[in-house]
C-alpha positions as a printed Julia matrix, in Angstrom:
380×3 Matrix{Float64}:
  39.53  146.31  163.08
  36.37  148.29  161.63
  38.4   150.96  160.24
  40.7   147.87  158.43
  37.62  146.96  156.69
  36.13  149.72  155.97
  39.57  151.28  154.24
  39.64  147.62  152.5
  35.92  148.14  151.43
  36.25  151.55  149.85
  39.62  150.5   147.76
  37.59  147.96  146.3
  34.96  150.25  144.91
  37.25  152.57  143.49
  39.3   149.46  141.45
  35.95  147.96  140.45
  34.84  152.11  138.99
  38.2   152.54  137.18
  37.71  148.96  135.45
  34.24  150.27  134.24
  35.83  153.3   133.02
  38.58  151.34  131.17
  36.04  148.69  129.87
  33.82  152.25  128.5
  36.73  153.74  126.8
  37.98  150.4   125.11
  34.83  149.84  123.87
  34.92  153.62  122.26
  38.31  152.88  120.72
  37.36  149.77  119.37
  34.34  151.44  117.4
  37.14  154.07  116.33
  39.08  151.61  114.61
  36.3   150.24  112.93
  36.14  152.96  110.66
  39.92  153.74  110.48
  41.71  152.06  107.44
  45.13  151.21  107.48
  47.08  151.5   104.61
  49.18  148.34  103.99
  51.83  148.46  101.59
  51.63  147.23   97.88
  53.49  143.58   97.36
  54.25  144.42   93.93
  56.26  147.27   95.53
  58.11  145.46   97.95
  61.64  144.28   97.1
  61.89  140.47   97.21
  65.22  139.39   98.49
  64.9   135.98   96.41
  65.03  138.21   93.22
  68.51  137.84   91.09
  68.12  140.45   87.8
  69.38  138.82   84.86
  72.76  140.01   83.46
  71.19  139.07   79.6
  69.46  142.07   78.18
  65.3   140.54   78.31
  64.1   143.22   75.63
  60.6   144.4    76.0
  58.37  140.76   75.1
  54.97  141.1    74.18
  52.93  139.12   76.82
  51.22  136.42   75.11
  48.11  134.96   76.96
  48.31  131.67   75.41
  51.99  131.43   76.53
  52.56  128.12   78.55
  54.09  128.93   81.56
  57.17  126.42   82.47
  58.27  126.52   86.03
  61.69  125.58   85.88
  63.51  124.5    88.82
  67.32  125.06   89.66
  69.73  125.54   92.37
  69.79  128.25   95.14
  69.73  132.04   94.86
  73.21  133.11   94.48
  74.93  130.0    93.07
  75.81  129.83   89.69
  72.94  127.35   88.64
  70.69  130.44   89.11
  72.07  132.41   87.82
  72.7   130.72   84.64
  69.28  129.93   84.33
  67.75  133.16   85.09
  70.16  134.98   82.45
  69.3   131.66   80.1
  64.9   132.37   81.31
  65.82  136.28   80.51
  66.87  135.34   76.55
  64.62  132.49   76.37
  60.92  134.94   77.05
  62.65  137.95   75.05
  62.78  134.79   72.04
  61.43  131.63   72.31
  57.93  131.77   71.01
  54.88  130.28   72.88
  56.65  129.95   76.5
  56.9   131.74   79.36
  59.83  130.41   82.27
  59.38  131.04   86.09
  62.63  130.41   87.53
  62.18  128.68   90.82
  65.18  128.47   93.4
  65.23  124.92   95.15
  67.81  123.34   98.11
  70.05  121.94   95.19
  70.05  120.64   91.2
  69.26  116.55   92.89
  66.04  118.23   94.5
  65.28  120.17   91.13
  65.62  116.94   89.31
  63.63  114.92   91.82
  61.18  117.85   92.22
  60.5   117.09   88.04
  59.89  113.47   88.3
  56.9   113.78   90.92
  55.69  116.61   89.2
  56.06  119.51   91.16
  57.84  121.28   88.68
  58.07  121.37   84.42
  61.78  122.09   83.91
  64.53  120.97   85.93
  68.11  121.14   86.48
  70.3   118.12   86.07
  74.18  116.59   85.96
  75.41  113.5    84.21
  76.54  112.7    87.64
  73.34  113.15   88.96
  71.32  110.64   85.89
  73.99  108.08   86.71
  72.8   107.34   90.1
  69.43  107.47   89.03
  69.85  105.31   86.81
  71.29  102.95   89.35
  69.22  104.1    92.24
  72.2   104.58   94.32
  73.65  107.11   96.9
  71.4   110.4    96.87
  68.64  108.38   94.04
  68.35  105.02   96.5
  64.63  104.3    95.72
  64.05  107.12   93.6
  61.78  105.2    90.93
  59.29  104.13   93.51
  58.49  107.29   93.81
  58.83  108.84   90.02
  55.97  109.74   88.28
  57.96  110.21   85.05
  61.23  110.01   83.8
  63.34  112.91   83.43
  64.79  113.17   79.7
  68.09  114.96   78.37
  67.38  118.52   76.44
  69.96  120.64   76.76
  73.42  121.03   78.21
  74.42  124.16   79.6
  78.2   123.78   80.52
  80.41  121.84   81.85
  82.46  121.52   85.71
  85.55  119.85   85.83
  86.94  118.31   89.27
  90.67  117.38   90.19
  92.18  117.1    93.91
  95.23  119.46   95.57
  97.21  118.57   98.51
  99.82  120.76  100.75
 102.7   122.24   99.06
 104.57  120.47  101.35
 103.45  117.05  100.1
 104.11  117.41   96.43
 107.05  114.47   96.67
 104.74  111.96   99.25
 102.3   112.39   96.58
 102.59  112.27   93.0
  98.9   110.31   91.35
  95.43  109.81   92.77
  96.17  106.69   94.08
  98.91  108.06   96.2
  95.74  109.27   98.41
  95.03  105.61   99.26
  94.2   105.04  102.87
  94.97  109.28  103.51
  91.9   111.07  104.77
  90.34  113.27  101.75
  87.83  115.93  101.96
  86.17  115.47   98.32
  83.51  118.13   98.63
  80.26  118.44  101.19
  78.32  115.35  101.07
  75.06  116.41   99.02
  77.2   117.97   96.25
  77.41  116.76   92.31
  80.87  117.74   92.05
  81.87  115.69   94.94
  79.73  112.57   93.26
  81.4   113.04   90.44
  84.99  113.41   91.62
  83.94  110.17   93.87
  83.06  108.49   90.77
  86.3   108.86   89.15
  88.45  107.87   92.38
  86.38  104.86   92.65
  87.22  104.02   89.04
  90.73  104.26   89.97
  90.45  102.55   92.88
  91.58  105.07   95.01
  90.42  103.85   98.42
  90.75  107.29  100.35
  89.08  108.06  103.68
  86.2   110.86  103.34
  86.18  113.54  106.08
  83.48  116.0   106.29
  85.33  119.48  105.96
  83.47  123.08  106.35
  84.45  124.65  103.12
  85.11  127.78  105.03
  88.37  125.9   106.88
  89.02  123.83  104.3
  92.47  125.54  103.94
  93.16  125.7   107.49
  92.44  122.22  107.81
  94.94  120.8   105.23
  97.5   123.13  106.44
  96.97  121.4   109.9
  97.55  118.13  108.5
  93.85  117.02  109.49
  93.54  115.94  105.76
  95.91  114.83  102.91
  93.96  116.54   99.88
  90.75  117.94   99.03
  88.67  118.9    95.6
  88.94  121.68   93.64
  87.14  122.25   90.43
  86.22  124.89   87.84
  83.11  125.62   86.05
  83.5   126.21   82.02
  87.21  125.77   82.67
  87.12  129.2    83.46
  86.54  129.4    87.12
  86.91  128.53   90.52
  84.21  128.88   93.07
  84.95  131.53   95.58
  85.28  128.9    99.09
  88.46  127.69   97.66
  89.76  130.82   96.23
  89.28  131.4   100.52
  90.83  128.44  101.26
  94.07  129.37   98.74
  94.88  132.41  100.66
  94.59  130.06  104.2
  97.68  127.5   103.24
  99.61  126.75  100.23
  98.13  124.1    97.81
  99.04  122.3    94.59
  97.58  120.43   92.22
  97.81  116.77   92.35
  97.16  115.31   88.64
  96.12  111.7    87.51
  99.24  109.33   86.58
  99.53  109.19   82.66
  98.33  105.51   83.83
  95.56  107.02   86.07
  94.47  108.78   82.78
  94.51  106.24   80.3
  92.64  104.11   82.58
  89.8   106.83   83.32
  88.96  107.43   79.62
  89.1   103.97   78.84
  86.18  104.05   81.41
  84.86  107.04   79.61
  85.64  109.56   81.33
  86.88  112.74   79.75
  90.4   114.39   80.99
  90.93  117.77   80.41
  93.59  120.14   80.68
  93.03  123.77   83.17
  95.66  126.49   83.19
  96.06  126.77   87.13
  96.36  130.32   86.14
  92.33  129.93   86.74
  93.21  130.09   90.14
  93.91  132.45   93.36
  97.28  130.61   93.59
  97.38  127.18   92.98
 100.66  125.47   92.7
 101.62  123.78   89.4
 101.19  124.9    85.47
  98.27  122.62   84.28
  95.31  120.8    86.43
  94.21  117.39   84.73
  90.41  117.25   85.87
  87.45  115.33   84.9
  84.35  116.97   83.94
  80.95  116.23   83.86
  77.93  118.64   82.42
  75.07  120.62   84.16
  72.33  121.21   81.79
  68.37  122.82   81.77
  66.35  120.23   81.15
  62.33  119.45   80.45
  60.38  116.93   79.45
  58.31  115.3    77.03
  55.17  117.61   77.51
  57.59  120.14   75.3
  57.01  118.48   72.02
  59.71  118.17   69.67
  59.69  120.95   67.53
  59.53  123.59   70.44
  62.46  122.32   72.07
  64.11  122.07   68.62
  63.44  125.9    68.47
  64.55  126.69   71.97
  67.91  124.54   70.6
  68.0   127.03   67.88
  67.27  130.13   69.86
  70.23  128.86   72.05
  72.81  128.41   69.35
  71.61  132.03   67.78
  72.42  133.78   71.3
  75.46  131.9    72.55
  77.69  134.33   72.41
  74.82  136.93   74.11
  74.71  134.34   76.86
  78.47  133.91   77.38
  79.05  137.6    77.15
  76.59  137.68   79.99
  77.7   134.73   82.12
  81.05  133.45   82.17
  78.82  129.69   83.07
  78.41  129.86   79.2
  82.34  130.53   78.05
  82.34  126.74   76.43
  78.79  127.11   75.04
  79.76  130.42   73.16
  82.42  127.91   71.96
  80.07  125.5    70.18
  77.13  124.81   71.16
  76.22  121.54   68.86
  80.09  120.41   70.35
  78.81  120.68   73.88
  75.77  118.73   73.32
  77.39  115.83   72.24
  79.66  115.83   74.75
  76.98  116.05   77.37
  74.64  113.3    75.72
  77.72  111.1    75.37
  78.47  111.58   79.04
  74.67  110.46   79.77
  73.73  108.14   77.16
  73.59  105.1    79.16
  71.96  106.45   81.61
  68.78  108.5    80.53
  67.04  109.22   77.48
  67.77  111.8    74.75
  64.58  114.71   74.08
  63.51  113.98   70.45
  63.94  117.89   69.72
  67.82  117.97   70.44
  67.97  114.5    68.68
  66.96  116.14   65.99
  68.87  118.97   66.24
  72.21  117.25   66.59
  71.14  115.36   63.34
  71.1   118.46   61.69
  74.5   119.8    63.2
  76.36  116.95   62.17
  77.4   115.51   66.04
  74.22  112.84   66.51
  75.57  109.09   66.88
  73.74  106.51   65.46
  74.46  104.15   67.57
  72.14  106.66   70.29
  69.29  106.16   67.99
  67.75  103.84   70.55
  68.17  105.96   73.07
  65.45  108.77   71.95
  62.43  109.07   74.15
  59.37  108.47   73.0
């Protein structure tokens, strides 16, 4: 039992000598790295993955320290909202005097506009679809003005999107209008999105009392082929278009377009709706020679703390590069078309619903597509 304890005592003493020992040379290494610098790379060198490069060429602007700096919101890296306003941000600092844009990705174009009226940000980027619920305070806006600060204005429309449905190839006899969808289980777009508001908008018009299912855009082919829904959206942006999820769905089942009754249409535009015409040939291979779809405009927007005559410049700026800007981004192909034309289609689209920016007032004036009847409607 002695010999136990003593082999017990002696193990003890060497642990509790090698933990002074470790303790010593910590301590030594510690007052090492006190005088050791570690060299930590630059951030101005380190690629940032948020970072799209404009397609526009931005020229070599002098910087300007008196430049106000806008920080203009828009949709997420990699959709077509961001793009179109960096290439639009790349033009606008080569051009526009006196203003410098920061292009600042958000969750969507409602949380850009949103984002504007509480004043987190100075530009914003905003639908028709999109100023008709606020105006209502409906759907994604429901209590919006209790929490607005200010009221987000009408400046400039970009392009437009137009939306139409498409069923099974298979179904092209069981359903010949819109309304045909009554009662059928539709997939009109993922809940949060403008072009599904605005496609809604027009059904409800109609009253084309489908059932909404909530479809993964990456099955959306698979799942009308399985019969799990009767039609879905499509759209186009700048009639030019189609976004690449149903270009994927195309190639999973075999669609065709399903166009508005001549009925369906006279009704929607006697609403005031626009109906346009799309060559399918747009498309991956969608069934049927023409697509009747309704549009409705995305435009860049700020407010009234850009006074009149710089936004009338920007406006002029603009209609100087549209062609640059559509060469650069197919978004632009109907701006590069006119770009006084697609304002006043925009602000018609909009008028009752939110104010028009004195500076493209003004500028429509002078291009000879300003309403008087709008005259109310400037913001002052």
């Amino acid at each position: 039992m002695r010999t136990r304890r003593t082999a017990v005592f002696v193990w003890l003493a060497v642990l509790a000598v090698l933990s002074l020992v470790l303790a010593a040379c910590n301590d030594e290494l510690a007052e090492e790295a006190e005088d050791f610098e570690v060299d930590e790379p630059d951030v101005d060198e380190v690629d940032d993955p948020e970072e799209e490069e404009p397609a526009i060429d931005e020229g070599d602007p002098e910087d300007d320290p008196d430049a106000q700096e806008i920080a203009w919101a828009t949709s997420d890296v990699g959709s077509a909202g961001h793009t179109a306003l960096v290439n639009l941000a790349a033009l606008l600092n080569r051009e526009w005097e006196g203003y410098r844009i920061d292009v600042l990705p958000t969750a969507g174009a409602v949380q850009s506009v949103i984002g504007y009226a509480t004043g987190e940000f100075d530009g914003y980027y905003g639908a028709d679809i999109a100023f008709f619920e606020m105006a209502q305070g409906i759907d994604r806006f429901e209590g919006f003005e209790d929490d607005a600060e200010r009221w987000p204005v009408q400046t400039f429309w970009a392009y437009p999107m137009e939306t139409g449905l498409a069923i099974h190839e298979r179904d092209v006899d069981n359903f010949t209008a819109w309304g045909d969808l009554g009662g059928e289980p539709v997939f009109t777009g993922p809940a949060p999105w403008d072009v599904r508001a605005n496609l809604e908008r027009a059904m409800g018009e109609l009253d084309v009392g489908h059932n909404y299912v909530e479809v993964d855009t990456g099955v959306a082919g698979t799942t009308l082929d399985g019969g799990e829904i009767s039609g879905l959206i499509t759209y186009t942006a700048a009639e030019a278009s189609a976004p690449p999820w149903f270009t994927e769905a195309e190639l999973q089942t075999d669609m065709h377009v399903l166009n508005p009754s001549d009925e369906e249409v006279a009704q929607l535009e006697d609403a005031g709706f626009e109906v346009v015409e799309i060559d399918t040939g747009v498309f991956e291979a969608l069934g049927g020679d023409v697509a009747l779809f309704v549009p409705f405009f995305y435009g860049f927007h700020v407010g009234l703390e850009v006074s009149e005559d710089d936004v009338y410049d920007m406006l002029n700026v603009i209609d100087a590069h549209a062609d640059e800007l559509a060469d650069a981004d197919a978004s632009y192909a109907v701006l590069g078309q006119g770009v006084a034309e697609l304002q006043r289609r925009g602000v018609e689209a909009a008028i009752d619903d939110v104010e028009v920016h004195p500076g493209l007032a003004r500028w429509m004036q002078e291009q000879g597509v300003w309403d008087e009847a709008w005259d109310d409607r400037i913001a002052q």
